[in-house]
C-alpha positions in Angstrom: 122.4 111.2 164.6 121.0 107.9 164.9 121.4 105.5 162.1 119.3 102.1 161.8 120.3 98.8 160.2 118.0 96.0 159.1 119.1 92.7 158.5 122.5 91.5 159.7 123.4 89.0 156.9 126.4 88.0 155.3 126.0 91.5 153.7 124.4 93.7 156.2 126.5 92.8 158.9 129.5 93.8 157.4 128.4 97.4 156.1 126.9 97.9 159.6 130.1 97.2 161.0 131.8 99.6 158.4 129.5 102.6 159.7 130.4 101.9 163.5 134.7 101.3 162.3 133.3 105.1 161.0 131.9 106.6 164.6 128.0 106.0 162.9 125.5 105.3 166.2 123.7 102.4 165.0 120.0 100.8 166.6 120.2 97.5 164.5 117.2 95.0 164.0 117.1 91.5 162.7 115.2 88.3 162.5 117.5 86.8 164.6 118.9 88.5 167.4 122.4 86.6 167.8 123.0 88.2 164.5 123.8 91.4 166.1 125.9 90.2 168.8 128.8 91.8 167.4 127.3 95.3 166.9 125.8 95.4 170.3 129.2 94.5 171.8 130.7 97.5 169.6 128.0 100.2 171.4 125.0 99.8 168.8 121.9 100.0 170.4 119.0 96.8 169.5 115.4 97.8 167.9 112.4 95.9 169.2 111.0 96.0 165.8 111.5 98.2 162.1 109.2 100.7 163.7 110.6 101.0 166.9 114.1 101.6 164.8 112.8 103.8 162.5 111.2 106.4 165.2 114.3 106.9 166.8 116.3 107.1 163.4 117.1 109.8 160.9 118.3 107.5 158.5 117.3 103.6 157.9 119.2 101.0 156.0 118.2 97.3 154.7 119.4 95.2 153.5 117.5 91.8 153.3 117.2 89.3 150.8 115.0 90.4 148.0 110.9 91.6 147.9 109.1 89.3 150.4 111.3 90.2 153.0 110.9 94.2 151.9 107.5 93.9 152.0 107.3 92.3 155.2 110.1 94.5 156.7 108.5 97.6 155.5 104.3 97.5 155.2 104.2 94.2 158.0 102.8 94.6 161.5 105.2 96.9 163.4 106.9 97.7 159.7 109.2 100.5 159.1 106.6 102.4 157.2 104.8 102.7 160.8 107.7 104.4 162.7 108.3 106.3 159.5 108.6 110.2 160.3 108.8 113.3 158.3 112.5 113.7 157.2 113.3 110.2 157.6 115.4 108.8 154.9 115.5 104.6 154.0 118.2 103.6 152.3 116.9 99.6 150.6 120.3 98.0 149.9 118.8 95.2 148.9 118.6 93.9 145.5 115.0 94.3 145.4 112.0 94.6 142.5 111.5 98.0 140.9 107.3 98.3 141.3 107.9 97.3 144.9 110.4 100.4 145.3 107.8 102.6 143.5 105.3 101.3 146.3 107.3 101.5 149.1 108.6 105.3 147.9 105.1 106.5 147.9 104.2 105.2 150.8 107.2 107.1 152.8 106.4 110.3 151.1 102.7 110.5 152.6 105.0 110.4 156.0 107.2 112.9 154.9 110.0 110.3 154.5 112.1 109.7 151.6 113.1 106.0 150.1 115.7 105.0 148.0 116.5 101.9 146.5 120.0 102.0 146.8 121.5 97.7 146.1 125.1 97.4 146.2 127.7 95.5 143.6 131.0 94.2 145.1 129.6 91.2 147.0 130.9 90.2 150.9 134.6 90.8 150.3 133.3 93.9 149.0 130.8 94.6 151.9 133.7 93.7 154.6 136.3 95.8 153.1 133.9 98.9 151.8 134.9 98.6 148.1 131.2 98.1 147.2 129.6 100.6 144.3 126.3 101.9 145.8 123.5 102.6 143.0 121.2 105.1 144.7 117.7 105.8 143.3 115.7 108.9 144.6 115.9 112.4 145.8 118.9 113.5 144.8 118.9 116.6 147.1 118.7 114.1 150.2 121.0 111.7 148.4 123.2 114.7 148.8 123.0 115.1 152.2 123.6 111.6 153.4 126.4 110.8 151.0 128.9 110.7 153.7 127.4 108.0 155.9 127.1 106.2 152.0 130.8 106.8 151.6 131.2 104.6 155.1 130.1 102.2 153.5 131.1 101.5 149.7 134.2 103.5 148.1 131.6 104.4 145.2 128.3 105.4 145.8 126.3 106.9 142.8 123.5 108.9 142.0 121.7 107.0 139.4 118.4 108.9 138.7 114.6 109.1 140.0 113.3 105.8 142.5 113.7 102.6 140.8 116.8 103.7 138.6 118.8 102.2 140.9 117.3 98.8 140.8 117.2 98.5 137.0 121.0 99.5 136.6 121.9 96.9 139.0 119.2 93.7 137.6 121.0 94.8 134.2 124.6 94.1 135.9 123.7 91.2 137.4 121.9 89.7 134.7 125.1 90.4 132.3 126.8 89.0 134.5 125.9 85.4 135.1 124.8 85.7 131.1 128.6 86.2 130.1 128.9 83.4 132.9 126.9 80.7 131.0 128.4 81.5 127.7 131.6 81.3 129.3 130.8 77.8 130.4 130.0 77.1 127.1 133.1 77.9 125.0 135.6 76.9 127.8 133.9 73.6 127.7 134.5 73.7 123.8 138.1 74.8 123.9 138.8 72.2 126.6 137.2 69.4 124.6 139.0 70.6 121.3 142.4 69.6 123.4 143.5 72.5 124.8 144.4 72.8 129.0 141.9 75.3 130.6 144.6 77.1 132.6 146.8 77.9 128.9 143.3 78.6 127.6 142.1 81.4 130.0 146.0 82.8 130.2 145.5 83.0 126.4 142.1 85.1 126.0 142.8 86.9 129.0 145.6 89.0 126.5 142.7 89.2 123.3 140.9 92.4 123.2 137.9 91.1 125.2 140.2 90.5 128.1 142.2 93.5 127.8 139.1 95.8 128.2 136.5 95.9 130.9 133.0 94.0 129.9 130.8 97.1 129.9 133.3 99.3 128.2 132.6 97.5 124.9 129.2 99.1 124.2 130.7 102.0 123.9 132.0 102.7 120.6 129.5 101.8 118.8 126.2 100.7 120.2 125.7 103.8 122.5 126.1 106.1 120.1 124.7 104.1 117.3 127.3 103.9 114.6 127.7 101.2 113.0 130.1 102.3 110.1 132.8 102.5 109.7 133.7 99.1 110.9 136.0 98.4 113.3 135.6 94.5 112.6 132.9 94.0 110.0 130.2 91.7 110.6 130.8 89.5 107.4 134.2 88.5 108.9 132.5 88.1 112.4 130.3 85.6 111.2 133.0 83.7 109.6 134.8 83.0 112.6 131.5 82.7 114.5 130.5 79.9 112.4 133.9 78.8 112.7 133.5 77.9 116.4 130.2 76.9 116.4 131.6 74.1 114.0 134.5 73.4 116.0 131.8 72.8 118.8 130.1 70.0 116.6 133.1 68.0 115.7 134.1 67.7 119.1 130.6 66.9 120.3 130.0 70.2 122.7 126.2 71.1 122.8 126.5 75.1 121.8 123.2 76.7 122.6 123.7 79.9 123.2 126.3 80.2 120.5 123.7 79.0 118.1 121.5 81.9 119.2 124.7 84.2 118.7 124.9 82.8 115.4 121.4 83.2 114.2 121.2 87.0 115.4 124.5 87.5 112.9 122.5 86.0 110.3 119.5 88.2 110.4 121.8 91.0 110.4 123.8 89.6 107.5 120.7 89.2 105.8 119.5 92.6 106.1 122.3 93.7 104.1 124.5 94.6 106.9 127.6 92.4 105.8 129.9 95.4 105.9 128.8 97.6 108.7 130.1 96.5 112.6 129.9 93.1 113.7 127.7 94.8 116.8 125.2 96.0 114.3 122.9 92.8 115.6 122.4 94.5 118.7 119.7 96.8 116.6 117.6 93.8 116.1 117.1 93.8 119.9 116.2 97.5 119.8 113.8 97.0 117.0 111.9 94.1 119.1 111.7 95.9 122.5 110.6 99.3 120.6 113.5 101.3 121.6 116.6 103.5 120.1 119.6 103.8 121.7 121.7 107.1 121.1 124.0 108.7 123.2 126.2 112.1 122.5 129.3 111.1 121.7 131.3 113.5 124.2 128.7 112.2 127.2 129.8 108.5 126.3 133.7 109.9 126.1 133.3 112.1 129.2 132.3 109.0 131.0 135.0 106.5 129.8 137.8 109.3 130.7 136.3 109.7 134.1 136.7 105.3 134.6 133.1 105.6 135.7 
């Protein structure tokens, strides 16, 4: 079986190399054809175009920089979608937009092809060593089937749930991520500035139980499963030391923004009477504004911790 490759980035070129190190015959394609110097020495095989890779191609991969190139890649002038072929499968590793997923699943299906939008976490260390998690979007039944050329190229690919799924779970990730970043930025700057070093500072919280448990993990024991009492810190004590840093921040001159926001959302809460439930109780102010409950069975959320999913 043939497999093609799309876009030979810092990224891409690494997970094609992973599916050759794995005995996968690859017909790569890029904007630039130096870029696939490398896999052509290592026996891949160079498409003309997307189309010409995808007719000769069971299964495609992408991986490109975001929508604009999708689009082009996929609906342009001898796109992908025009090679397409019934029982094709396109794997999108991009981080991509979810409605252009939608589009481009539909679009396969009138061929008889299957999409997926499958973007990958774990950045290019993670790419070059094949420790990458792989959020897959689609048919699960084909998902199935092509696991094993996934498993070539991340250590954890997962099935995440009908097209688009996949994007979602990873925009959430990566928006926590450089969120946490910027409020990270703000209290280190605020620590520093109150005298302490930064290197004593991060060896310090690293040991609190922030640092001892992973980011995501958190939600878990009470905001998933929406239980807010019995407290495991309450919220009036939380907003005590809450207000506590923020006021540190202003005697030593550190603009706190997002604290301030953190502040205000504890206040609400506090003001609806919530003094004694669980400091994350303000998380069901969010739910209230974007019209949604969140409530997971218990076991489910357990079953999933124990598994270190």
């Amino acid at each position: 079986m043939k497999i093609g490759f799309i876009g030979l980035g810092t990224m891409g070129a690494f997970m094609a190399a992973n599916l050759q190190k794995a005995g996968h015959k690859l017909v790569v394609h890029d904007i630039r054809r130096q870029a696939a110097e490398r896999h052509l020495a290592a026996g891949a095989e160079w498409g003309e175009s997307p189309r010409a890779v995808a007719a000769q191609c069971e299964v495609v991969f992408t991986s490109l920089p975001g929508p604009p190139e999708v689009e082009a890649v996929v609906f342009g002038p001898d796109g992908l979608l025009e090679g397409a072929h019934a029982g094709m499968a396109h794997f999108d590793l991009s981080t991509n937009s979810q409605a252009l997923m939608r589009r481009v699943h539909a679009a396969m299906a009138e061929r008889g092809a299957q999409a997926f939008d499958a973007p990958v976490s774990g950045g290019p260390k993670g790419a070059e060593s094949g420790r990458l998690a792989i959020w897959v979007g689609g048919d699960r039944a084909t998902y199935d089937k092509h696991k094993p050329i996934l498993d070539a190229i991340g250590d954890q690919p997962a099935y995440i749930g009908p097209i688009g799924s996949a994007t979602v779970a990873k925009l959430v990730h990566n928006l926590s991520g450089y969120a946490i970043q910027t409020v990270m930025a703000e209290v280190f700057t605020m620590g520093v500035k109150a005298g302490m070093d930064p290197l004593e500072l991060w060896k310090a919280v690293r040991q609190g139980s922030l640092g001892r448990r992973r980011t995501f993990d958190r939600i878990a024991d009470q905001f998933l499963v929406n239980k807010y009492e019995p407290p495991a810190f309450s919220l009036k004590l939380a907003h005590k030391d809450v207000t506590l840093a923020v006021g540190l921040g202003r005697e030593v001159g550190v603009p706190m923004r997002l604290s301030h926001l953190v502040m205000e959302e504890m206040t609400e809460a506090l003001n609806r009477g919530w003094a004694h439930r669980d400091s994350r109780v303000p998380m069901v102010l969010q739910q209230e504004r974007a019209g949604v409950k969140i409530e997971c069975d218990p076991k489910a959320v357990q079953a999933v911790l124990d598994g270190g999913k």
